[in-house]
N, C-alpha and C positions, 0 to 999 in steps of 0.2 A: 096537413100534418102540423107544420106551426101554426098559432094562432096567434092574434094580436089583440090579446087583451092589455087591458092595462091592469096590474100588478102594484100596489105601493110596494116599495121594497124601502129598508130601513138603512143608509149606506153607511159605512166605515166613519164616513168624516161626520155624518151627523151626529154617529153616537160619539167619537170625539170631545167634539163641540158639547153634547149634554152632559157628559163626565165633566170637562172643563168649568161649566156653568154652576154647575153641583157641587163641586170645590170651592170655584170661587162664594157661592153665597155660604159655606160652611166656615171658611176662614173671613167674610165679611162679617154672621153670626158670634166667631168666637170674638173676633175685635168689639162688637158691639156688648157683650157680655163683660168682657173684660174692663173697656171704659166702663159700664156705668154702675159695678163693683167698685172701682176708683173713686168718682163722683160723689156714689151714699157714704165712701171713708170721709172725703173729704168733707161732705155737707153735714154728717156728723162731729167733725172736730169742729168746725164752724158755729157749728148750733152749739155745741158744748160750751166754746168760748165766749160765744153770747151771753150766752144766759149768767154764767160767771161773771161776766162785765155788769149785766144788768142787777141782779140778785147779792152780789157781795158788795154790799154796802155798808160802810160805818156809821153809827147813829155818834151824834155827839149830845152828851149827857149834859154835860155844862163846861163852860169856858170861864174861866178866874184871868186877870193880870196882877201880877206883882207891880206896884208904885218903888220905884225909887224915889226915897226922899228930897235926895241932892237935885233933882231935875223935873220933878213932876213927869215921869217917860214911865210908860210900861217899859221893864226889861224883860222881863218873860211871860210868856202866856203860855199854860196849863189847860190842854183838852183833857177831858174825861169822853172815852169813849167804850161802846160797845159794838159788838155786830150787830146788825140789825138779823129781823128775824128770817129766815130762811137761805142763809149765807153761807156758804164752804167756813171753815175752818181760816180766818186770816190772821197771816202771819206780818207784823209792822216790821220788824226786822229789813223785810224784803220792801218795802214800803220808801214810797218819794213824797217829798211835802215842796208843793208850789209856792216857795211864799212870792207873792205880789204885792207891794203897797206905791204910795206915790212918787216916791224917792230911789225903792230901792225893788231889787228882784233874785230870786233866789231859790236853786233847788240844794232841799235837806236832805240825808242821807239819814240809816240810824247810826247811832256809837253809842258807845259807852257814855259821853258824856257829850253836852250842848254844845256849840259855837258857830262860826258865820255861815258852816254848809253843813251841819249836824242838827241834828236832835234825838234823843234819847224816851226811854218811856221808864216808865216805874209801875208795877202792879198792885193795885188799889183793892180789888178785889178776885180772886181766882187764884192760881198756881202758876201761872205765868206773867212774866213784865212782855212778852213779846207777841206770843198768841193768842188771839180770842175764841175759844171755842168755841163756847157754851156764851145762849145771850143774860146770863147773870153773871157772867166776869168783866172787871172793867181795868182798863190802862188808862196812865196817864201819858199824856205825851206832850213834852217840855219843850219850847221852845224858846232860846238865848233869843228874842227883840233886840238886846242892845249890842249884842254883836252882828246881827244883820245890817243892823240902819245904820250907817257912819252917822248919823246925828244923836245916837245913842240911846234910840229908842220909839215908841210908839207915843207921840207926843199925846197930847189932851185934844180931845175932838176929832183925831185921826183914824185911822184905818188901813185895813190889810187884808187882804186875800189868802187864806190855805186851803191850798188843791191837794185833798192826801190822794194817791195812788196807789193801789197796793198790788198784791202779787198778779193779779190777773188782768190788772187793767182797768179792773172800775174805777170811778174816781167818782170821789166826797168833797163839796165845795164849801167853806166854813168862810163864813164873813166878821172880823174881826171889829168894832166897832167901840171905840175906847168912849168914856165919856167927856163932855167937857169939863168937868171941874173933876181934879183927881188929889185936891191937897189933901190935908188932913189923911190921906186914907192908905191903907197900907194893900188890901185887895180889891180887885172892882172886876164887876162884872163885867166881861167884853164879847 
């Protein structure tokens, strides 16, 4: 009357256990959905911020220095600058200038007007002194020499560093390179 077969039977605690397992890899799934949603945010602000740093770049059109008579020094040095081509929209406003030279060191902010942690811009061509849109608008941007350097200026055969920075973080490296004879002369190339 009984028999002794053997029967797989499916117990209580196994199915359990495979509901349990079923769970857990659903909520392992939604975490791994979840991080790597997070990740593409982040590796796209990332990227974004790159390419901003690389791409927004200031071309420097020409560079003048004023000669003080009294001392043969540059006092100010005048960039003429544009964006270069394929550049957001940069605003110098928001903008830091590195001055470096041998003597002295120095970050410029903008303002209204020049002095030993300022500089100022003027617009040469376009609708604005502070933004560059478009790459046929140009700024100048003014820089007081002879209130940075307690020696009262950018002597003759001297030199200096301007790291501009601007809103995103790119940075323009400008070498300032006075000549050595600056008498007679009222402007000179630097």
């Amino acid at each position: 009357m009984f028999e002794n077969e053997n029967r797989g039977q499916v117990g209580i605690g196994t199915l359990i256990i495979f509901i349990a397992m079923v769970l857990v890899a659903a909520v392992a799934a939604g975490v791994l959905v979840n991080t790597s949603g997070l990740l593409q945010s982040q590796a796209e602000d990332t990227s974004s911020d790159a390419q901003a740093q690389v791409s927004n770049q200031i071309d420097v059109v020409s560079a003048t220095g004023l000669v003080d008579s009294s001392n043969d020094d540059i006092d100010t040095v005048t960039l003429v600058v544009k964006k270069s081509p394929g550049s957001d929209p940069i605003d110098l406003a928001e903008a830091t200038i590195e001055y470096t030279s041998d003597s002295e060191s120095a970050t410029l902010t903008h303002a209204g007007a020049t002095s030993a942690s300022e500089f100022t811009t003027v617009s040469e061509k376009g609708d604005s002194a502070t933004v560059l849109d478009d790459n046929g608008e140009r700024v100048k941007i003014l820089i007081d020499t002879s209130s940075v350097e307690t020696s009262g200026g950018i002597g003759s055969g001297e030199g200096a560093t301007l790291r501009v920075v601007d809103q995103s973080g790119a940075t323009t490296v400008y070498g300032v390179n006075v000549p050595d004879v600056l008498t007679g002369q009222t402007y000179v190339r630097v």
